[in-house]
N, C-alpha and C positions, 0 to 999 in steps of 0.2 A: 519066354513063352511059358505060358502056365497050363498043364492037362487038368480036365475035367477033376482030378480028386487033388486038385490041389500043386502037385506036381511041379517046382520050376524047375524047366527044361534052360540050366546056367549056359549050357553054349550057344545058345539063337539068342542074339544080341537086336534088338530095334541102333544102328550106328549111330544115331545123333542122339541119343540117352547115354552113349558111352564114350565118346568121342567129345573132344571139344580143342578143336585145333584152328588157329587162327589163319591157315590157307585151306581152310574145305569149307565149305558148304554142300550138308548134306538135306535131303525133303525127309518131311514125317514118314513113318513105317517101314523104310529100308532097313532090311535087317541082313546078317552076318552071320549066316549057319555053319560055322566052325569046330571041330568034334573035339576040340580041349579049348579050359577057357583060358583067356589071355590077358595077362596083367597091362599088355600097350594095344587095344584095334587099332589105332591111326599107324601106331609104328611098324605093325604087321602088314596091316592093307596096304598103307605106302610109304612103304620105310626111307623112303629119298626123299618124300618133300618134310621138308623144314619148317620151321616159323619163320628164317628168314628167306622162303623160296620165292623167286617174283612167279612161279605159277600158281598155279590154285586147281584144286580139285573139287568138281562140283560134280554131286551124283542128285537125282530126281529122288521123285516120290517112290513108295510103292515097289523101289529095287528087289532083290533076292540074289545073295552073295553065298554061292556054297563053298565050302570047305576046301581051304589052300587058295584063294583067288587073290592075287598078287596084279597090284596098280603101280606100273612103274611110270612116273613122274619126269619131267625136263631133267629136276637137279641132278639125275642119277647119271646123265650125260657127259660125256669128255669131249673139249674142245678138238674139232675134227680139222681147222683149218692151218694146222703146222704138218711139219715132218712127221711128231711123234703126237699120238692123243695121250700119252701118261700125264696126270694129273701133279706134275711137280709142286705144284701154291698145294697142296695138299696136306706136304707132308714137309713144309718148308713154313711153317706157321712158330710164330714164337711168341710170348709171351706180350709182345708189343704187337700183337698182329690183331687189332681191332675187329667189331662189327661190320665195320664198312667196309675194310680190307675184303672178311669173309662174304658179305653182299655180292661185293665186285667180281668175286670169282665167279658162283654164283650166276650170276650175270653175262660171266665172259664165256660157257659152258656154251655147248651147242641145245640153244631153245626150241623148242616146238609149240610153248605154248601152255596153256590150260587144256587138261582132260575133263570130257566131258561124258556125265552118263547119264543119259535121259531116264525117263520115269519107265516103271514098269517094263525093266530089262533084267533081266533074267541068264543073270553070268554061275557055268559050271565049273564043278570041282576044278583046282587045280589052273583056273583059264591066267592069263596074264595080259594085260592091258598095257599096249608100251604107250612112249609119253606122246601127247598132243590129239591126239583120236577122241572123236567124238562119235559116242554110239546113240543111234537114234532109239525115241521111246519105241518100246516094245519089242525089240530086238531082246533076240537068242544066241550066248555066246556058247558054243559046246564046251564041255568036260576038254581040259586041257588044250584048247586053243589058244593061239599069239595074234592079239589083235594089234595090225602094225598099222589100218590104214581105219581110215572111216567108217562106220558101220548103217544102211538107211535104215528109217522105223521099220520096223517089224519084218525083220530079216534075221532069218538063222544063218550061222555063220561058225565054220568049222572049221582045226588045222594050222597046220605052220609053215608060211602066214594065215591066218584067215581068210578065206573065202566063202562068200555067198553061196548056202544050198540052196534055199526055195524065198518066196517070199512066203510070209503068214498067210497073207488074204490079198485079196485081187486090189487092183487101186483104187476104185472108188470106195472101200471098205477100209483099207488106209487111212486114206484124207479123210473119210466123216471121223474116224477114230482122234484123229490127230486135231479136228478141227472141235470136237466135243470135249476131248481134253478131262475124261470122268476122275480122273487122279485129284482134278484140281477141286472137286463137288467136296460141301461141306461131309463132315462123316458121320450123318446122319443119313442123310442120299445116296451117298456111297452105300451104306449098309443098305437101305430099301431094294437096293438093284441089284446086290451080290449076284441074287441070279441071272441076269438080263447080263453082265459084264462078262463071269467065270462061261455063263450059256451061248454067247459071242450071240444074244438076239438083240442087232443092231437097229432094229428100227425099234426097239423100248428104248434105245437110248439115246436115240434121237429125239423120241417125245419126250422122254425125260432133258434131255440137253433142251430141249425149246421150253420146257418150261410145262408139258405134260405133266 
């Protein structure tokens, strides 16, 4: 982020400018508002997934990551279905103990899946994202909440676990949201309507989404 005299502001990071990990997929303009900068964002934001994780982290357009927000991933999981969930292949790895070997475990791990973060969601300080949950675009995660289960678009959502405070906006204010999809507008269009968007005057953005 760059202030009017010049100014770069090193810890608000755009994540796919800094980031380049072959199980994420992140959208343009998500950024990483972290108050020290950091020599690894992937390893920080989700230090469990891997190169060789079968999940994958996909985040939208348009996100806002404040400071401390921790994406905990499948990998970071222990096999639930024995006696004990200690990770014995962990620490029983030797020299002969391949990729595929490491894959397989991996693999053998209690899965949930790919984590999903829609576009223009808006996670606070300190929140935690456990693995397989997907939060819908527009949604508000509060300052230090554990999101364990799914989160709909444009819902705030507080606590441990997380639950629903309110919704944003009424439902058919939603669905046109969701069906207009302005994250997706070139960013030229995007810029013409800054106000119409930040101003939530939804019927500009309807004539705009048709083609006004």
């Amino acid at each position: 982020m760059v202030l009017p005299d010049g100014t770069v502001v090193k810890t608000v990071v755009h994540l796919n400018q800094v980031i380049d990990h072959p199980r994420m997929e992140i959208g343009d303009f998500s950024y990483f508002g972290h108050l020290e900068e950091l020599e690894d964002y992937a390893a920080h934001l989700a230090p469990y997934l891997f190169p060789v994780s079968p999940e994958k982290l996909v985040i939208g357009k348009f996100c806002q990551f404040a400071h401390g927000v921790r994406i905990i991933t499948s990998s970071a999981n222990h096999h639930m279905g024995g006696f004990s969930t200690f990770p014995f292949n962990n620490f029983t790895m030797t020299p002969q103990t391949t990729m595929e070997d490491i894959m397989a475990i991996l693999r053998g791990q209690s899965q949930k899946g790919d984590t999903v973060i829609g576009n223009d969601v808006w996670i606070g300080m300190n929140a935690t994202i456990l693995p397989g949950v997907t939060v819908g675009d527009g949604a508000i995660i509060s300052s230090c909440a554990v999101v364990a289960a799914d989160v709909e678009p444009y819902t705030i959502v507080s606590g441990n676990p997380a639950l629903p405070l309110k919704k944003r906006f009424d439902q058919p204010t939603t669905q046109a949201l969701l069906d207009i999809r302005w994250w997706d507008w070139p960013v030229d269009k995007i810029e013409a309507n800054i106000k119409a968007i930040t101003g939530a005057d939804i019927e500009r953005l309807r004539e705009v989404g048709a083609g006004g």
